[in-house]
TILUMPA-634289 format. One line per field, with one value per residue: residue number from 1; x, y, z of N, C-alpha, C, O in turn; residue in one letter. Coordinates in steps of 0.05 Angstrom, whole numbers, plus 5000, padded with zeros to 4 digits. Atoms other than C-alpha are relative to their C-alpha. Example, Ala and Ser with C-alpha at 12.3 -4.5 7.8 and 13.67 -1.06 7.14 Angstrom:
2
k	[1; 2]
n.u	[5018; 4984]
n.v	[4976; 4976]
n.w	[5000; 4999]
ca.u	[5246; 5273]
ca.v	[4910; 4979]
ca.w	[5156; 5143]
c.u	[5018; 4985]
c.v	[5024; 5022]
c.w	[5000; 5014]
o.u	[5039; 4995]
o.v	[5024; 5044]
o.w	[5013; 5018]
r	[A; S]
***
This chain:
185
k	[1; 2; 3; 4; 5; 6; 7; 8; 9; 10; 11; 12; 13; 14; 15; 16; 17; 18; 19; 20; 21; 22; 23; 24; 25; 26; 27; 28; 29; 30; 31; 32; 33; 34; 35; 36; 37; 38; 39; 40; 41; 42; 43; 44; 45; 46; 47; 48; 49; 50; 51; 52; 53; 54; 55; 56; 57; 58; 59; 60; 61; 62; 63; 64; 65; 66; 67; 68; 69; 70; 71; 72; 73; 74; 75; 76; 77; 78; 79; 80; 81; 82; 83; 84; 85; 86; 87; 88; 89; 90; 91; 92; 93; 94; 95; 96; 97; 98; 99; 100; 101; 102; 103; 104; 105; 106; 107; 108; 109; 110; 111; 112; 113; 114; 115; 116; 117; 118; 119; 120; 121; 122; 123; 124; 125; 126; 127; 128; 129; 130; 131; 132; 133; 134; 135; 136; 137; 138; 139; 140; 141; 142; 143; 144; 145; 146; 147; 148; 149; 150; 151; 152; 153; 154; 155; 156; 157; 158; 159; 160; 161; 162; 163; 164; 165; 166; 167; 168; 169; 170; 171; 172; 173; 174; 175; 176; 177; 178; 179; 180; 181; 182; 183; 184; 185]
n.u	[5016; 4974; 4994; 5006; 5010; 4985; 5000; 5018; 4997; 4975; 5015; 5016; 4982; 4986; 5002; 5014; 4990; 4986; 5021; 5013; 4984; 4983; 5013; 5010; 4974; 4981; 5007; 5015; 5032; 5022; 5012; 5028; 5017; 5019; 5004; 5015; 5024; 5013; 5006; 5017; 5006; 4977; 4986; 5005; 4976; 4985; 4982; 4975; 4979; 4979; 4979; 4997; 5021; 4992; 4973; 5002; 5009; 4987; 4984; 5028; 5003; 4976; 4985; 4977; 4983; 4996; 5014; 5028; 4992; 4992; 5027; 5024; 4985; 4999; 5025; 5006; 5026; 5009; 5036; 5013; 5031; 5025; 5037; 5025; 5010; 5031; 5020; 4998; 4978; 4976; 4993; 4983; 4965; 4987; 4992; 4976; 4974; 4991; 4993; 4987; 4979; 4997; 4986; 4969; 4981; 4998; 4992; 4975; 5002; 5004; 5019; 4990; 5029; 5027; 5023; 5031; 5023; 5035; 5001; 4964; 4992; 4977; 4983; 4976; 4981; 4978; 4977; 4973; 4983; 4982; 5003; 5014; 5036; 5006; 5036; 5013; 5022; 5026; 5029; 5016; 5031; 5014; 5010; 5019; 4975; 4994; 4980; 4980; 4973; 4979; 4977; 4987; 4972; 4978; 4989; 4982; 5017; 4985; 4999; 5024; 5003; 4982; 5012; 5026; 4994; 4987; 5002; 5036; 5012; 5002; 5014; 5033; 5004; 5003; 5021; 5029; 4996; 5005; 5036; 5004; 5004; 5041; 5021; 4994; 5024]
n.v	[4976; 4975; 5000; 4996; 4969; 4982; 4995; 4983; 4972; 4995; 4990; 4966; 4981; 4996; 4972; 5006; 5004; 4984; 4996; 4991; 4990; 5014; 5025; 4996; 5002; 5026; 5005; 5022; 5008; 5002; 4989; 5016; 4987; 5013; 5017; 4993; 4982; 5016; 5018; 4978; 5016; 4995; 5019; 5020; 5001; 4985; 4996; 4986; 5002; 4998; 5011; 5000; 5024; 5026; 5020; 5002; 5024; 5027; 5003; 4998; 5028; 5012; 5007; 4976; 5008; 4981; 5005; 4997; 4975; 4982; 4991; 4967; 4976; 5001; 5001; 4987; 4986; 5011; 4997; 5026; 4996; 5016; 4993; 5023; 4990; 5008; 5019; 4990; 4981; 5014; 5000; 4982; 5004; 5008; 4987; 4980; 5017; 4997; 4969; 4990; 5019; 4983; 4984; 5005; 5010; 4974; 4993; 5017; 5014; 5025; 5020; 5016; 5027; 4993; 5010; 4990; 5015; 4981; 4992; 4993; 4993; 5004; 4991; 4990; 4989; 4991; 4979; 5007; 4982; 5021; 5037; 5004; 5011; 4970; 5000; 5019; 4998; 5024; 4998; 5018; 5002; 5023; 4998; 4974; 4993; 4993; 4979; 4988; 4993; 4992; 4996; 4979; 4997; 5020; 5028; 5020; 5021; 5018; 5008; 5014; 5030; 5017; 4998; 5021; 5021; 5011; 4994; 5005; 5010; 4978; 4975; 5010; 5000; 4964; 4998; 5016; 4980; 4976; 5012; 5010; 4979; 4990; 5001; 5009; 4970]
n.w	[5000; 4999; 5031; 5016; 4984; 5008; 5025; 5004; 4994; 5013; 5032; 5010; 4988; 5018; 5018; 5021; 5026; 5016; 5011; 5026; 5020; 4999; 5021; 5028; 5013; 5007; 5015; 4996; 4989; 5017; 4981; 4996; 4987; 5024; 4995; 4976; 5006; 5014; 4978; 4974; 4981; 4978; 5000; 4984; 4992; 5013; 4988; 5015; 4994; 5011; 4995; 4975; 4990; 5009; 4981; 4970; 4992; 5000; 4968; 4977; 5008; 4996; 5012; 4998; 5030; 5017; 5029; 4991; 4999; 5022; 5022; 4990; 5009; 5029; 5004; 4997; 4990; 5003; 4997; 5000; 4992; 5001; 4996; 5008; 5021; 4998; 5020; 5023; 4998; 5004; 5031; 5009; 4990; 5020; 5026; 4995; 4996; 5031; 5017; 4980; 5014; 5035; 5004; 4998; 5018; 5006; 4984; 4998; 4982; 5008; 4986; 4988; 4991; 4999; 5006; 5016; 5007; 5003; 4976; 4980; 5017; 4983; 5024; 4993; 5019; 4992; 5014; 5002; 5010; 5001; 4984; 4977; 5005; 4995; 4996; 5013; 4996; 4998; 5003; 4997; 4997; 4999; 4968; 4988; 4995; 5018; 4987; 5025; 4985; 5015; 4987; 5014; 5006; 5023; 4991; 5016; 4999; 4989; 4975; 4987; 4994; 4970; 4973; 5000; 4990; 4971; 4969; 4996; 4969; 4981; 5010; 4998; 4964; 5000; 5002; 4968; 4974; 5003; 5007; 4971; 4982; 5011; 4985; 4971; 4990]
ca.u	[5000; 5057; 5091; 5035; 5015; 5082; 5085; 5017; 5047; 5113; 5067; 5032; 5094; 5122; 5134; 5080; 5082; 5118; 5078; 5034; 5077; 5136; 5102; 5072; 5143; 5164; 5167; 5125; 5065; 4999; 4936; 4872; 4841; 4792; 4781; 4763; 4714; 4682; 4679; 4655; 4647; 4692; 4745; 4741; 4815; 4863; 4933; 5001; 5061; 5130; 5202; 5211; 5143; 5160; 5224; 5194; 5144; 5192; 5230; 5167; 5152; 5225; 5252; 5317; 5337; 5377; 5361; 5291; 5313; 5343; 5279; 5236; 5295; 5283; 5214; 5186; 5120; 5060; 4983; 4931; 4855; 4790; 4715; 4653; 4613; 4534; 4485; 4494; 4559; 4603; 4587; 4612; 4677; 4693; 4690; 4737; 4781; 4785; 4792; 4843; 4877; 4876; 4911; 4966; 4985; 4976; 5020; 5085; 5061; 5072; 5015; 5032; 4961; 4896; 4834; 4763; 4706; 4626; 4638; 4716; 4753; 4837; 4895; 4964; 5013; 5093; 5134; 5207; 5270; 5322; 5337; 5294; 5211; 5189; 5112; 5074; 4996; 4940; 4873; 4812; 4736; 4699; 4657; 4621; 4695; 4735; 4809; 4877; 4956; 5006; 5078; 5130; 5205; 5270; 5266; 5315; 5271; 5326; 5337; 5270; 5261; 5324; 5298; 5231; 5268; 5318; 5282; 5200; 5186; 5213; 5168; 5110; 5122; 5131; 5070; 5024; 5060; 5031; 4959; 4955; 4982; 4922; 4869; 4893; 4833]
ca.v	[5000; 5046; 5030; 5044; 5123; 5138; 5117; 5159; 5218; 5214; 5211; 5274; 5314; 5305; 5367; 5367; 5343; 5381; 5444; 5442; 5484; 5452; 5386; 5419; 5427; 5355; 5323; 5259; 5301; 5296; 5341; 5286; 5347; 5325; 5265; 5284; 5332; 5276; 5233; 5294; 5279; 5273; 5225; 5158; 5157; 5208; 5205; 5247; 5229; 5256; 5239; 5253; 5225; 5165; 5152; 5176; 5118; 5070; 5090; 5092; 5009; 4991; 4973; 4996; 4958; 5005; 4978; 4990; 5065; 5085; 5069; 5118; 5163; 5158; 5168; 5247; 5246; 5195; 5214; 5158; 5177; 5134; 5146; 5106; 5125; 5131; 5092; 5105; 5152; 5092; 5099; 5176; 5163; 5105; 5149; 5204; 5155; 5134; 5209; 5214; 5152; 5184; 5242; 5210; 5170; 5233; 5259; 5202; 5164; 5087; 5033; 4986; 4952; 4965; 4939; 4957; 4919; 4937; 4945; 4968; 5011; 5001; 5037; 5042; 5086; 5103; 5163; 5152; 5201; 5163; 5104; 5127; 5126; 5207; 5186; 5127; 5129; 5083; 5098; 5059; 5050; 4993; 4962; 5026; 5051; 5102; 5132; 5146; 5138; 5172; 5173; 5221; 5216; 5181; 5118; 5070; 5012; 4965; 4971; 4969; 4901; 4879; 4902; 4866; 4808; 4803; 4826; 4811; 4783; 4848; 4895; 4848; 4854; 4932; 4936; 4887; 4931; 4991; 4957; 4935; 5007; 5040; 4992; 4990; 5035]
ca.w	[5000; 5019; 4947; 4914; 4954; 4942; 4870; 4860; 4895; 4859; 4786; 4810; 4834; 4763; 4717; 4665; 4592; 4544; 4515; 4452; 4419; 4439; 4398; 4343; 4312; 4326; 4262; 4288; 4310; 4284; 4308; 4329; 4351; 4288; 4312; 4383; 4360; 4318; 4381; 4427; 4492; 4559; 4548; 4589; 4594; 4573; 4592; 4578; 4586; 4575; 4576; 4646; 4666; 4633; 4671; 4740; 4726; 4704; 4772; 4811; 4778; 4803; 4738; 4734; 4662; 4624; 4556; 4580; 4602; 4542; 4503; 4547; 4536; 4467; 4477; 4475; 4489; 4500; 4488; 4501; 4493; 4500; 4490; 4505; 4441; 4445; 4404; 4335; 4338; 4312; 4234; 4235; 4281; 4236; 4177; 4206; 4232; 4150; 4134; 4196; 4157; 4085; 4109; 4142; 4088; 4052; 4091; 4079; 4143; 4132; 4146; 4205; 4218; 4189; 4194; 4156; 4171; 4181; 4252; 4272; 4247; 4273; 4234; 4259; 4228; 4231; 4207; 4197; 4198; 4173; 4223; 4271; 4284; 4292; 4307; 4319; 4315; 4335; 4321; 4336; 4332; 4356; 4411; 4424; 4438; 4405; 4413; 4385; 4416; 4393; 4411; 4391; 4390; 4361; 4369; 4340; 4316; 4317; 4390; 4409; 4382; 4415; 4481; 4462; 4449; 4509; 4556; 4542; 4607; 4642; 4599; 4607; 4686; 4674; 4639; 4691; 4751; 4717; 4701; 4776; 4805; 4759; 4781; 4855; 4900]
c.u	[5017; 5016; 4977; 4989; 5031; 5011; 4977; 5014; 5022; 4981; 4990; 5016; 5016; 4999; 4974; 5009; 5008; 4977; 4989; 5021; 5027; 4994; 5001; 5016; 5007; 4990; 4977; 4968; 4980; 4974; 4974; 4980; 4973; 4982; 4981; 4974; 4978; 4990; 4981; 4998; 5024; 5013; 5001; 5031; 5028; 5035; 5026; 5022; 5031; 5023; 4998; 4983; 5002; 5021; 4991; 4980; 5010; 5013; 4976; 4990; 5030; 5015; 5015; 5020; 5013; 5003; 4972; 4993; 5003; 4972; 4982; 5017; 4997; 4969; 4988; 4971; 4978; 4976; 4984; 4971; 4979; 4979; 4974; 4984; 4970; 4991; 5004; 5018; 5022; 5004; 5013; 5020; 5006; 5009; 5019; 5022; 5009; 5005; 5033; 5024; 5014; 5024; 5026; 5011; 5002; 5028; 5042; 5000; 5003; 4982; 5007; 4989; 4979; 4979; 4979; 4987; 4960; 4999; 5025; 5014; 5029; 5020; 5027; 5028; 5029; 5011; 5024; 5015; 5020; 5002; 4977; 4956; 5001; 4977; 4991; 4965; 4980; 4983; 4982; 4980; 4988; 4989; 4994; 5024; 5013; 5021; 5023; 5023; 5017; 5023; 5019; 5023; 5026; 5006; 5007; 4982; 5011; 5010; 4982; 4986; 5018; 4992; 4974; 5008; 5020; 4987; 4963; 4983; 5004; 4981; 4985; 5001; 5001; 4972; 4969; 5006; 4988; 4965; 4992; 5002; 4977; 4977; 5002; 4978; 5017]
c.v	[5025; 5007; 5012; 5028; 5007; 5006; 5025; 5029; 5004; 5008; 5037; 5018; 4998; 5010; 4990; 4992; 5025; 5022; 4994; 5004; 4995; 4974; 5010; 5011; 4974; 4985; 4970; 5007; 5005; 5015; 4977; 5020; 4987; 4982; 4999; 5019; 4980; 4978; 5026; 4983; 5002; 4970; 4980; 4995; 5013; 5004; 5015; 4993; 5013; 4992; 4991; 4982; 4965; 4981; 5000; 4978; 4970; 4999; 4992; 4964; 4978; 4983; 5009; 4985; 5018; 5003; 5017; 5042; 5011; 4998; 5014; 5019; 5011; 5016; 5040; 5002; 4970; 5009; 4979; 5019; 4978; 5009; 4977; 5027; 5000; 4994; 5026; 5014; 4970; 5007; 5034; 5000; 4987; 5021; 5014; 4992; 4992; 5020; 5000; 4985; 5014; 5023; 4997; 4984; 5021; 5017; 4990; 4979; 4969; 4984; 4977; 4982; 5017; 4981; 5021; 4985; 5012; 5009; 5015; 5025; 5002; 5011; 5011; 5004; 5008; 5017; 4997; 5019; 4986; 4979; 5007; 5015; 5028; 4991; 4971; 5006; 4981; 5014; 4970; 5003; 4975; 4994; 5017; 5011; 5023; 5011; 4999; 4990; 4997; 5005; 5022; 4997; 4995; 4986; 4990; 4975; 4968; 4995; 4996; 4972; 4987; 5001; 4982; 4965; 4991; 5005; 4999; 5004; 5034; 5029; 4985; 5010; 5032; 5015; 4994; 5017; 5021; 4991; 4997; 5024; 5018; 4989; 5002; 5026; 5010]
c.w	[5000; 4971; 4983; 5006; 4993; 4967; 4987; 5008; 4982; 4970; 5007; 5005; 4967; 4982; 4969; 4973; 4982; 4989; 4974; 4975; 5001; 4979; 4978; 4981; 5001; 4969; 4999; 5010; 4977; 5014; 4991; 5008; 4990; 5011; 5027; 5007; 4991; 5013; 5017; 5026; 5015; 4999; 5020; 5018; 4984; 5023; 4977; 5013; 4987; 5005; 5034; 5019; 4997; 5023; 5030; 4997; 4996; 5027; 5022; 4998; 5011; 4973; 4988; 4974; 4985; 4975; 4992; 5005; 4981; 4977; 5008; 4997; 4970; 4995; 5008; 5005; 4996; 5003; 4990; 5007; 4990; 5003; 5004; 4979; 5012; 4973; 4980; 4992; 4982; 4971; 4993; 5008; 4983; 4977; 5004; 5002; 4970; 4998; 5009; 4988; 4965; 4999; 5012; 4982; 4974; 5004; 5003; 5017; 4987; 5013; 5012; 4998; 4984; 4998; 4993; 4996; 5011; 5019; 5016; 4974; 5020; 4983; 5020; 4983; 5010; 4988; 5008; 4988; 4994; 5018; 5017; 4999; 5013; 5013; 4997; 5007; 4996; 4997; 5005; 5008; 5005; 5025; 5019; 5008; 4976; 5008; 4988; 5033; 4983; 5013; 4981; 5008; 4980; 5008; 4976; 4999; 5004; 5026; 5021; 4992; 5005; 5019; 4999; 5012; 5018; 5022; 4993; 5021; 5017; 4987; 5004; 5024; 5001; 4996; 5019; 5026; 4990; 4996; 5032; 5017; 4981; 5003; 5035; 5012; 5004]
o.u	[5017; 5016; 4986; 4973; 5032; 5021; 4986; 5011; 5021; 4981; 4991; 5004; 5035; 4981; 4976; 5033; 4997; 4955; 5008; 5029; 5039; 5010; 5018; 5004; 5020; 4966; 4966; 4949; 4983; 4974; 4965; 4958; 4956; 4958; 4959; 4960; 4957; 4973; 4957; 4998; 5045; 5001; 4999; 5035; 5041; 5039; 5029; 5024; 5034; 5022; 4991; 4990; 4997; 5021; 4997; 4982; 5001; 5014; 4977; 4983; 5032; 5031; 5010; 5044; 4996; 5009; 4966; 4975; 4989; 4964; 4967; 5005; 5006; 4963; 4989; 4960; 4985; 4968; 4987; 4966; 4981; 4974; 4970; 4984; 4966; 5000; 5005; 5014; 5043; 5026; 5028; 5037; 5016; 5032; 5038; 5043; 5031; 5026; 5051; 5047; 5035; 5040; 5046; 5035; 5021; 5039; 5061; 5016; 4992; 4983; 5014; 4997; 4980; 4981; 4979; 4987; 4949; 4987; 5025; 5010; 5026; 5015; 5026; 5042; 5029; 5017; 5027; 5011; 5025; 4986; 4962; 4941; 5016; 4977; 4994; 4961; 4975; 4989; 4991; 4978; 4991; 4994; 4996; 5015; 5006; 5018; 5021; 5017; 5022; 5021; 5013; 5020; 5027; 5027; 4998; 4975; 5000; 5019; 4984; 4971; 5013; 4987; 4970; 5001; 5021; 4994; 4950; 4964; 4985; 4980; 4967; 4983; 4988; 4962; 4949; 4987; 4986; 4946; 4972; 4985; 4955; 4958; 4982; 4976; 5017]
o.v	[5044; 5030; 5027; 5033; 5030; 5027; 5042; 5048; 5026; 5030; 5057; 5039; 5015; 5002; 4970; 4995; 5047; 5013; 4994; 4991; 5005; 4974; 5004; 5021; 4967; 4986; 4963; 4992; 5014; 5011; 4975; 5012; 4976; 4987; 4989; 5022; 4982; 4963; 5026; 4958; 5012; 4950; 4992; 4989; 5000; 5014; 5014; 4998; 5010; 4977; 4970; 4964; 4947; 4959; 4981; 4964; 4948; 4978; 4977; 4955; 4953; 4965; 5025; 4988; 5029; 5024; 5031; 5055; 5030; 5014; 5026; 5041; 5032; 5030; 5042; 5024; 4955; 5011; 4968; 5032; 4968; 5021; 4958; 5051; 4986; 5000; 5051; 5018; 4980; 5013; 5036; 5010; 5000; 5027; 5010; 5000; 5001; 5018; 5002; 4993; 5019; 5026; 5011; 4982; 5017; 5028; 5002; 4960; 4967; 4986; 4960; 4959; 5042; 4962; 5044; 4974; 5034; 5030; 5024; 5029; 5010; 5004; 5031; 4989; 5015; 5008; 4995; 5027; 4971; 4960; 4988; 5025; 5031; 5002; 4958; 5018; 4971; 5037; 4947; 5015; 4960; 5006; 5016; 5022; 5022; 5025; 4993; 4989; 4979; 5018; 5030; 5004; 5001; 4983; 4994; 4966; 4949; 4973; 4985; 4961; 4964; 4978; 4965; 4951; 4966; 4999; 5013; 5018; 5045; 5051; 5001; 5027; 5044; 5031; 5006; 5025; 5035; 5005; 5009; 5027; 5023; 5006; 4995; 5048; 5033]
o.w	[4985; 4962; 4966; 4988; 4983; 4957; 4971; 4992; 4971; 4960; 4993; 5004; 4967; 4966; 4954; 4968; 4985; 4986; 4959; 4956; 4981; 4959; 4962; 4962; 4982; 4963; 4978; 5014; 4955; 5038; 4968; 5014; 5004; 5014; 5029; 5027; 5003; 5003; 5023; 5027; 5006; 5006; 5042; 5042; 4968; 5045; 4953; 5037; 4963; 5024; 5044; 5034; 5013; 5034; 5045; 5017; 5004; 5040; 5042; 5020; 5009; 4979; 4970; 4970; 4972; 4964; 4973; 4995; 4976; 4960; 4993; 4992; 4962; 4975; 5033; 5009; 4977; 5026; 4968; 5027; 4968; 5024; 4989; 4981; 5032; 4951; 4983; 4968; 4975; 4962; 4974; 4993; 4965; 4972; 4989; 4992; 4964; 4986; 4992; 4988; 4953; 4980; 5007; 4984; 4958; 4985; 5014; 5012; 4965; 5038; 4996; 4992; 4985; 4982; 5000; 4974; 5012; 5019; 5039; 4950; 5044; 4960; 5034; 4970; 5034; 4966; 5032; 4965; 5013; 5016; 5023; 4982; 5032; 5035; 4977; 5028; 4974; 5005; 5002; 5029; 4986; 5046; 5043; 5028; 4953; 5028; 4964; 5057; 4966; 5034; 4959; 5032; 4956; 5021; 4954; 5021; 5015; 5030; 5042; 5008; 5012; 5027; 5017; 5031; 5020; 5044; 5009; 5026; 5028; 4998; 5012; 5027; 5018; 5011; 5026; 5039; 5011; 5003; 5037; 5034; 4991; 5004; 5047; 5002; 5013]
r	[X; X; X; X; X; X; X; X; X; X; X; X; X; X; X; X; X; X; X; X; X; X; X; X; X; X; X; X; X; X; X; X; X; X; X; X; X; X; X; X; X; X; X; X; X; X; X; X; X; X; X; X; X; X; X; X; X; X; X; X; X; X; X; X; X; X; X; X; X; X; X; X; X; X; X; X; X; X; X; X; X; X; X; X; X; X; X; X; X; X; X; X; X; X; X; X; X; X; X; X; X; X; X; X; X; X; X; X; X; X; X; X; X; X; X; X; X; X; X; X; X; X; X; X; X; X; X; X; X; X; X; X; X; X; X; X; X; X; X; X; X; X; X; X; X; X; X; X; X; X; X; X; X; X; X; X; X; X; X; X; X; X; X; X; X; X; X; X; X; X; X; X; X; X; X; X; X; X; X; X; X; X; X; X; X]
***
Protein backbone atom coordinates (compact mmCIF):
# COMPACT_ATOMS: atom_id res chain seq x y z
CA UNK A 1 0.00 0.00 0.00
CA UNK A 2 2.87 2.29 0.94
CA UNK A 3 4.56 1.52 -2.64
CA UNK A 4 1.75 2.21 -4.29
CA UNK A 5 0.77 6.17 -2.31
CA UNK A 6 4.12 6.88 -2.89
CA UNK A 7 4.24 5.86 -6.49
CA UNK A 8 0.86 7.93 -7.02
CA UNK A 9 2.33 10.91 -5.25
CA UNK A 10 5.63 10.71 -7.05
CA UNK A 11 3.33 10.56 -10.68
CA UNK A 12 1.59 13.72 -9.49
CA UNK A 13 4.70 15.69 -8.32
CA UNK A 14 6.10 15.23 -11.87
CA UNK A 15 6.68 18.34 -14.14
CA UNK A 16 3.98 18.37 -16.76
CA UNK A 17 4.11 17.15 -20.41
CA UNK A 18 5.88 19.04 -22.80
CA UNK A 19 3.89 22.22 -24.25
CA UNK A 20 1.69 22.08 -27.42
CA UNK A 21 3.83 24.21 -29.06
CA UNK A 22 6.81 22.59 -28.07
CA UNK A 23 5.10 19.29 -30.08
CA UNK A 24 3.62 20.94 -32.86
CA UNK A 25 7.17 21.34 -34.40
CA UNK A 26 8.22 17.75 -33.69
CA UNK A 27 8.35 16.15 -36.91
CA UNK A 28 6.23 12.93 -35.58
CA UNK A 29 3.27 15.03 -34.48
CA UNK A 30 -0.05 14.78 -35.79
CA UNK A 31 -3.20 17.04 -34.60
CA UNK A 32 -6.41 14.29 -33.53
CA UNK A 33 -7.93 17.34 -32.45
CA UNK A 34 -10.42 16.26 -35.61
CA UNK A 35 -10.94 13.25 -34.40
CA UNK A 36 -11.86 14.20 -30.86
CA UNK A 37 -14.32 16.62 -31.98
CA UNK A 38 -15.90 13.78 -34.08
CA UNK A 39 -16.06 11.64 -30.97
CA UNK A 40 -17.25 14.69 -28.66
CA UNK A 41 -17.65 13.95 -25.38
CA UNK A 42 -15.38 13.66 -22.05
CA UNK A 43 -12.73 11.26 -22.59
CA UNK A 44 -12.95 7.90 -20.53
CA UNK A 45 -9.24 7.87 -20.30
CA UNK A 46 -6.86 10.42 -21.33
CA UNK A 47 -3.37 10.26 -20.40
CA UNK A 48 0.03 12.35 -21.10
CA UNK A 49 3.04 11.46 -20.71
CA UNK A 50 6.51 12.81 -21.24
CA UNK A 51 10.08 11.96 -21.19
CA UNK A 52 10.55 12.64 -17.72
CA UNK A 53 7.16 11.26 -16.68
CA UNK A 54 8.01 8.26 -18.37
CA UNK A 55 11.22 7.60 -16.43
CA UNK A 56 9.70 8.79 -13.02
CA UNK A 57 7.20 5.91 -13.68
CA UNK A 58 9.58 3.52 -14.78
CA UNK A 59 11.50 4.48 -11.42
CA UNK A 60 8.37 4.61 -9.45
CA UNK A 61 7.58 0.47 -11.10
CA UNK A 62 11.25 -0.44 -9.87
CA UNK A 63 12.60 -1.34 -13.10
CA UNK A 64 15.87 -0.22 -13.30
CA UNK A 65 16.87 -2.08 -16.92
CA UNK A 66 18.86 0.25 -18.80
CA UNK A 67 18.07 -1.09 -22.20
CA UNK A 68 14.53 -0.48 -21.01
CA UNK A 69 15.65 3.26 -19.88
CA UNK A 70 17.14 4.26 -22.92
CA UNK A 71 13.93 3.46 -24.84
CA UNK A 72 11.81 5.92 -22.64
CA UNK A 73 14.76 8.15 -23.21
CA UNK A 74 14.14 7.88 -26.63
CA UNK A 75 10.72 8.40 -26.17
CA UNK A 76 9.29 12.37 -26.26
CA UNK A 77 6.00 12.29 -25.53
CA UNK A 78 2.98 9.75 -25.01
CA UNK A 79 -0.83 10.68 -25.61
CA UNK A 80 -3.45 7.90 -24.93
CA UNK A 81 -7.24 8.83 -25.33
CA UNK A 82 -10.50 6.72 -25.02
CA UNK A 83 -14.27 7.29 -25.50
CA UNK A 84 -17.34 5.32 -24.77
CA UNK A 85 -19.37 6.23 -27.94
CA UNK A 86 -23.30 6.56 -27.74
CA UNK A 87 -25.76 4.58 -29.80
CA UNK A 88 -25.32 5.23 -33.24
CA UNK A 89 -22.03 7.62 -33.11
CA UNK A 90 -19.84 4.60 -34.42
CA UNK A 91 -20.64 4.96 -38.31
CA UNK A 92 -19.38 8.79 -38.26
CA UNK A 93 -16.16 8.17 -35.96
CA UNK A 94 -15.37 5.25 -38.21
CA UNK A 95 -15.51 7.46 -41.16
CA UNK A 96 -13.15 10.20 -39.68
CA UNK A 97 -10.97 7.74 -38.39
CA UNK A 98 -10.74 6.70 -42.48
CA UNK A 99 -10.42 10.45 -43.31
CA UNK A 100 -7.84 10.72 -40.22
CA UNK A 101 -6.14 7.61 -42.17
CA UNK A 102 -6.19 9.20 -45.74
CA UNK A 103 -4.46 12.10 -44.55
CA UNK A 104 -1.68 10.52 -42.92
CA UNK A 105 -0.73 8.49 -45.62
CA UNK A 106 -1.19 11.67 -47.41
CA UNK A 107 1.02 12.96 -45.44
CA UNK A 108 4.26 10.11 -46.03
CA UNK A 109 3.03 8.18 -42.83
CA UNK A 110 3.62 4.35 -43.41
CA UNK A 111 0.76 1.67 -42.71
CA UNK A 112 1.62 -0.72 -39.76
CA UNK A 113 -1.95 -2.40 -39.11
CA UNK A 114 -5.20 -1.77 -40.53
CA UNK A 115 -8.29 -3.03 -40.32
CA UNK A 116 -11.85 -2.13 -42.20
CA UNK A 117 -14.69 -4.03 -41.47
CA UNK A 118 -18.71 -3.17 -40.97
CA UNK A 119 -18.10 -2.77 -37.40
CA UNK A 120 -14.18 -1.59 -36.39
CA UNK A 121 -12.35 0.57 -37.64
CA UNK A 122 -8.14 0.04 -36.34
CA UNK A 123 -5.27 1.86 -38.29
CA UNK A 124 -1.78 2.10 -37.07
CA UNK A 125 0.63 4.32 -38.61
CA UNK A 126 4.67 5.14 -38.45
CA UNK A 127 6.68 8.17 -39.66
CA UNK A 128 10.33 7.58 -40.13
CA UNK A 129 13.50 10.04 -40.12
CA UNK A 130 16.11 8.15 -41.37
CA UNK A 131 16.84 5.22 -38.87
CA UNK A 132 14.68 6.36 -36.46
CA UNK A 133 10.56 6.28 -35.82
CA UNK A 134 9.45 10.33 -35.38
CA UNK A 135 5.60 9.30 -34.63
CA UNK A 136 3.69 6.37 -34.07
CA UNK A 137 -0.18 6.45 -34.25
CA UNK A 138 -2.98 4.17 -33.23
CA UNK A 139 -6.37 4.90 -33.93
CA UNK A 140 -9.42 2.95 -33.21
CA UNK A 141 -13.19 2.50 -33.41
CA UNK A 142 -15.06 -0.35 -32.21
CA UNK A 143 -17.17 -1.91 -29.46
CA UNK A 144 -18.95 1.28 -28.78
CA UNK A 145 -15.23 2.57 -28.12
CA UNK A 146 -13.26 5.09 -29.74
CA UNK A 147 -9.53 6.58 -29.37
CA UNK A 148 -6.16 7.31 -30.76
CA UNK A 149 -2.18 6.89 -29.21
CA UNK A 150 0.32 8.61 -30.34
CA UNK A 151 3.92 8.64 -29.46
CA UNK A 152 6.50 11.04 -30.46
CA UNK A 153 10.26 10.82 -30.48
CA UNK A 154 13.48 9.06 -31.95
CA UNK A 155 13.29 5.92 -31.55
CA UNK A 156 15.77 3.51 -33.02
CA UNK A 157 13.57 0.61 -34.20
CA UNK A 158 16.28 -1.77 -34.15
CA UNK A 159 16.86 -1.44 -30.48
CA UNK A 160 13.50 -1.57 -29.56
CA UNK A 161 13.06 -4.97 -30.88
CA UNK A 162 16.20 -6.07 -29.25
CA UNK A 163 14.89 -4.89 -25.94
CA UNK A 164 11.54 -6.70 -26.88
CA UNK A 165 13.42 -9.58 -27.53
CA UNK A 166 15.89 -9.83 -24.53
CA UNK A 167 14.08 -8.70 -22.19
CA UNK A 168 9.99 -9.44 -22.92
CA UNK A 169 9.31 -10.83 -19.64
CA UNK A 170 10.66 -7.62 -17.91
CA UNK A 171 8.39 -5.23 -20.06
CA UNK A 172 5.52 -7.60 -19.63
CA UNK A 173 6.10 -7.32 -15.70
CA UNK A 174 6.56 -3.38 -16.31
CA UNK A 175 3.50 -3.20 -18.03
CA UNK A 176 1.18 -5.63 -15.46
CA UNK A 177 3.00 -3.46 -12.45
CA UNK A 178 1.56 -0.44 -14.13
CA UNK A 179 -2.07 -2.15 -14.94
CA UNK A 180 -2.27 -3.26 -11.19
CA UNK A 181 -0.90 0.36 -9.75
CA UNK A 182 -3.89 2.02 -12.07
CA UNK A 183 -6.55 -0.38 -10.93
CA UNK A 184 -5.36 -0.52 -7.27
CA UNK A 185 -8.34 1.75 -4.99
Amino acid sequence: MIKRTLSFVLLLSLPPAASALDLESHPGYVDLSTLEQAIGGQAMLSLDFDRDALAGFLDATGNADPQVAALVDSVAQVQVRAFDLDAGQAEDVNARIADAADELRAAGWGTLASVNDQESRIHVFMKTEGPYVVGLVGMFGADGKAGYVHVLGEIDAAKVMAAFLQHGQSLHQLFSAAKVEAEAP
